[in-house]
MARKE-686727 format. One record per residue (C-alpha): x, y, z. Coordinates in steps of 0.05 Angstrom, whole numbers, padded with zeros to 5 digits. Last residue first. Example, Ala and Ser with C-alpha at 12.3 -4.5 7.8 and 13.67 -1.06 7.14 Angstrom:
MARKE-686727
{X:00273	Y:-00021	Z:00143};
{X:00246	Y:-00090	Z:00156};
This chain:
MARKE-686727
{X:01221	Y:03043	Z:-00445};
{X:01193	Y:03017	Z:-00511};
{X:01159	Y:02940	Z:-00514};
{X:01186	Y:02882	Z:-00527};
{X:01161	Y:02842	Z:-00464};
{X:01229	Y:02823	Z:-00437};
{X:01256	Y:02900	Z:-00452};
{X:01203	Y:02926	Z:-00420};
{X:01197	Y:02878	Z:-00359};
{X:01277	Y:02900	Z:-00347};
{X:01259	Y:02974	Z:-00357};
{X:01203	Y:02970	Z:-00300};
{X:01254	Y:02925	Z:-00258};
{X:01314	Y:02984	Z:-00267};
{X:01265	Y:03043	Z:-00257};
{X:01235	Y:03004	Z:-00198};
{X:01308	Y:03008	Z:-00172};
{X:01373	Y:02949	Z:-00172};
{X:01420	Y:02973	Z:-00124};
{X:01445	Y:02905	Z:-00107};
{X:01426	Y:02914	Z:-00033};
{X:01361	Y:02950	Z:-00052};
{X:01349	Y:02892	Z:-00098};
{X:01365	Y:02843	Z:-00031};
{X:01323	Y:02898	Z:00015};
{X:01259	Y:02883	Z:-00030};
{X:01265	Y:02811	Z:-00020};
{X:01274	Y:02809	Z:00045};
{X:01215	Y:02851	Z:00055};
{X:01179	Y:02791	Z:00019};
{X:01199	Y:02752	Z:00064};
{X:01123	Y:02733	Z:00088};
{X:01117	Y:02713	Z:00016};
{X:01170	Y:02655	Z:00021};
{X:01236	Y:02663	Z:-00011};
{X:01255	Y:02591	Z:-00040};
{X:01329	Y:02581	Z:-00030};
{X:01367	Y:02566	Z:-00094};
{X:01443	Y:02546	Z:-00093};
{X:01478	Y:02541	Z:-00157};
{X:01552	Y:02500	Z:-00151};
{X:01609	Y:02532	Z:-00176};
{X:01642	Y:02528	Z:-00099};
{X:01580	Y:02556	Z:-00077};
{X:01539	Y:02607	Z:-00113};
{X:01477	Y:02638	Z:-00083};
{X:01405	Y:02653	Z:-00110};
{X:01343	Y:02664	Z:-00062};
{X:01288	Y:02646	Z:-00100};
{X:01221	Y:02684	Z:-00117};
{X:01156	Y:02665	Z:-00136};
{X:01143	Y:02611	Z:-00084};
{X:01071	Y:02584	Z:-00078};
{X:01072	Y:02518	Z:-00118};
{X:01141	Y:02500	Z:-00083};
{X:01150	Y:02429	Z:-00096};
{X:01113	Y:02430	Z:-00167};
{X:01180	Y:02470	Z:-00182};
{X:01224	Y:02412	Z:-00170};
{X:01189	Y:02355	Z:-00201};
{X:01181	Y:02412	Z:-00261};
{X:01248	Y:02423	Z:-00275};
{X:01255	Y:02489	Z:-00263};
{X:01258	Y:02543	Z:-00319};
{X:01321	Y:02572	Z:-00331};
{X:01332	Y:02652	Z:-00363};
{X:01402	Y:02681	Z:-00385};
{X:01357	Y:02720	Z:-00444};
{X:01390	Y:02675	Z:-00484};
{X:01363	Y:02618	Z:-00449};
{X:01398	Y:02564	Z:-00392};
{X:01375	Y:02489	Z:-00399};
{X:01356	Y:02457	Z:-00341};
{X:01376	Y:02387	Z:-00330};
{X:01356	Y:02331	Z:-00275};
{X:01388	Y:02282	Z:-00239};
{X:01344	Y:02255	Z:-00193};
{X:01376	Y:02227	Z:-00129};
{X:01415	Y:02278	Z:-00106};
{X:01371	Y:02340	Z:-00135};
{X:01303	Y:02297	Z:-00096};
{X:01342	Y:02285	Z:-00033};
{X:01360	Y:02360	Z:-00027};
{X:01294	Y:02385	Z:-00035};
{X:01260	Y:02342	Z:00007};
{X:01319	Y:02365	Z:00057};
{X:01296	Y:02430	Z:00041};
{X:01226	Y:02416	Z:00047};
{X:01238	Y:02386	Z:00117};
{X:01235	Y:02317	Z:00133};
């Protein structure tokens, strides 16, 4: 078994509920996130209304950095968005 069929047997047979912040924020549940102790970043996709996260392992990392490129999101942009979430002036 996989981790993503782990994952998929625990969402199918665990119903579970995160809530959605403000600040449009969710924390995992923490069955889920205890299953990928490593993983700071998910791949997010939406299917048919439904949330799909993939876990983006660290070797991916370039992946990562050509996603934000792909939504044209900068260092200016991720620098302003840690500003804003930690209160303090641009």
């Amino acid at each position: 078994m996989t981790l993503y069929d782990c994952n998929l047997y625990l969402v199918e047979s665990n119903e579970m509920l995160a809530k959605k912040t403000l600040n449009n924020q969710i924390t995992l549940p923490k069955k889920i996130a205890d299953l990928f102790p490593d993983t700071d970043y998910f791949d997010v996709e939406l299917d048919n209304g439904v949330i799909i996260l993939r876990p983006v392992q660290p070797q991916s990392l370039n992946q990562v950095q050509e996603k934000l490129s792909q939504l044209g999101i900068t260092e200016s942009d991720i620098q302003d968005a840690l500003n804003w979430a930690r209160g303090t002036p641009s």
